[in-house]
C-alpha positions as CSV (number, residue, x, y, z in Angstrom):
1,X,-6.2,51.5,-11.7
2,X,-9.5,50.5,-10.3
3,X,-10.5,51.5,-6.7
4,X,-11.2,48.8,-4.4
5,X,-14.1,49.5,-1.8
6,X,-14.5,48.0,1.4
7,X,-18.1,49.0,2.7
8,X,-19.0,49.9,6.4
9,X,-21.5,47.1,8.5
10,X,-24.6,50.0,8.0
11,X,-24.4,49.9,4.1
12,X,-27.6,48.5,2.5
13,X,-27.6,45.0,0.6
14,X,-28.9,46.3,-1.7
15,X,-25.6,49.0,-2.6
16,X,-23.2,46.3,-2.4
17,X,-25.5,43.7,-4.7
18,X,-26.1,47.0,-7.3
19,X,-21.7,47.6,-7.7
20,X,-20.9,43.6,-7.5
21,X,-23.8,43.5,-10.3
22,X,-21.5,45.8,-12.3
23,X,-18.4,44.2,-11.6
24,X,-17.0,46.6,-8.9
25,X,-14.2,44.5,-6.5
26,X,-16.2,45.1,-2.9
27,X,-15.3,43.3,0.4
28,X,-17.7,44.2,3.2
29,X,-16.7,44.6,6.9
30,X,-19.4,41.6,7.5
31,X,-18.1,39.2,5.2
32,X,-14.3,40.3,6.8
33,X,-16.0,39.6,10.2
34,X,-15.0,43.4,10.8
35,X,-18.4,45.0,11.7
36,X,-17.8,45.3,15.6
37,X,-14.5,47.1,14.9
38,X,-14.3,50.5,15.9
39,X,-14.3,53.5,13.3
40,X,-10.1,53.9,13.8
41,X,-9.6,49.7,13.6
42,X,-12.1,49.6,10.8
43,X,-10.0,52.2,9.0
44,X,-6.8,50.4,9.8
45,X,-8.8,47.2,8.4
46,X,-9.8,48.7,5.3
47,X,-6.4,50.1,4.4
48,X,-4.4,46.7,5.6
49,X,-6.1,45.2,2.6
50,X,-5.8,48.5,0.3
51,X,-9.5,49.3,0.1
52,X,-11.3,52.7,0.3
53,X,-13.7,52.9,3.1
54,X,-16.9,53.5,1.8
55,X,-19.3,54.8,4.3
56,X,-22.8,56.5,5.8
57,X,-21.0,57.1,9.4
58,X,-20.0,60.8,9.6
59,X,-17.4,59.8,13.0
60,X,-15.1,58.1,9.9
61,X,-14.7,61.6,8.5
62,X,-13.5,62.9,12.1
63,X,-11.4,60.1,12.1
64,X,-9.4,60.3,8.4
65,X,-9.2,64.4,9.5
66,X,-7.3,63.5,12.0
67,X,-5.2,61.1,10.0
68,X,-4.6,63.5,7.9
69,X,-3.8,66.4,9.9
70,X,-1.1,63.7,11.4
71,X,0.0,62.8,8.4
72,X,-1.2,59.0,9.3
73,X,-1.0,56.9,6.1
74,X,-4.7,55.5,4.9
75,X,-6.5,54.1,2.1
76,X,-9.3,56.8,1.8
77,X,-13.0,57.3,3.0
78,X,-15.9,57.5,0.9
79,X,-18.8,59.0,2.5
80,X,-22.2,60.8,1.8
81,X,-25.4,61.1,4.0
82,X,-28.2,58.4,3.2
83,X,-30.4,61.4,3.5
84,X,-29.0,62.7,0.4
85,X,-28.5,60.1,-1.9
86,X,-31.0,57.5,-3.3
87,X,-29.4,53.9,-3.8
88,X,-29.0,54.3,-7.9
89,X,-27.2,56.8,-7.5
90,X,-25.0,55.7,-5.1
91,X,-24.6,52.7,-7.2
92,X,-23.8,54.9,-10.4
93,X,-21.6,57.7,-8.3
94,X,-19.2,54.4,-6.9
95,X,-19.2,52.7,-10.0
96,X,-17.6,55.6,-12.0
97,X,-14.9,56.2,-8.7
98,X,-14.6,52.2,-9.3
99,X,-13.3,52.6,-12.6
């Protein structure tokens, strides 16, 4: 079963375009009119619509810790630094968790 991604507001164009390119389902908390939600609400968003939160915001792995270690039900998170990944591979790494 393929994962559905829902991408954080401070994701480049240029990630989303790269996946969609390759046939990867993406929704991005701009097009959901989510990207002034707060890191727990943008969560919540993400796992209303049964998406992985794919993100460069490291306050999103404090927050799905916590989840966790409450045993709070959520979709997943996604993350890597942008200081550690170039865009290709991004695009290649989330393509393979796609499928």
């Amino acid at each position: 079963m393929a994962v559905k991604l829902y991408m954080d507001a401070h994701i480049p164009k240029a990630i989303t375009n790269g996946l969609r390119l390759r046939g990867v389902d993406i929704l991005t908390a701009q097009e959901d009119n989510a990207d002034k939600l707060t890191d727990p609400e943008l969560l919540d968003r993400a796992t209303t619509l049964n998406r992985v939160l794919f993100t460069f915001d490291d306050d999103l792995l404090i927050e799905a810790t916590k989840r966790q270690r409450l045993s709070i039900h959520f979709s997943g998170v996604i993350y890597t630094s942008p200081l550690n990944i170039s865009i290709g591979t991004c695009v290649k790494d989330l393509e393979i968790i796609y499928l």
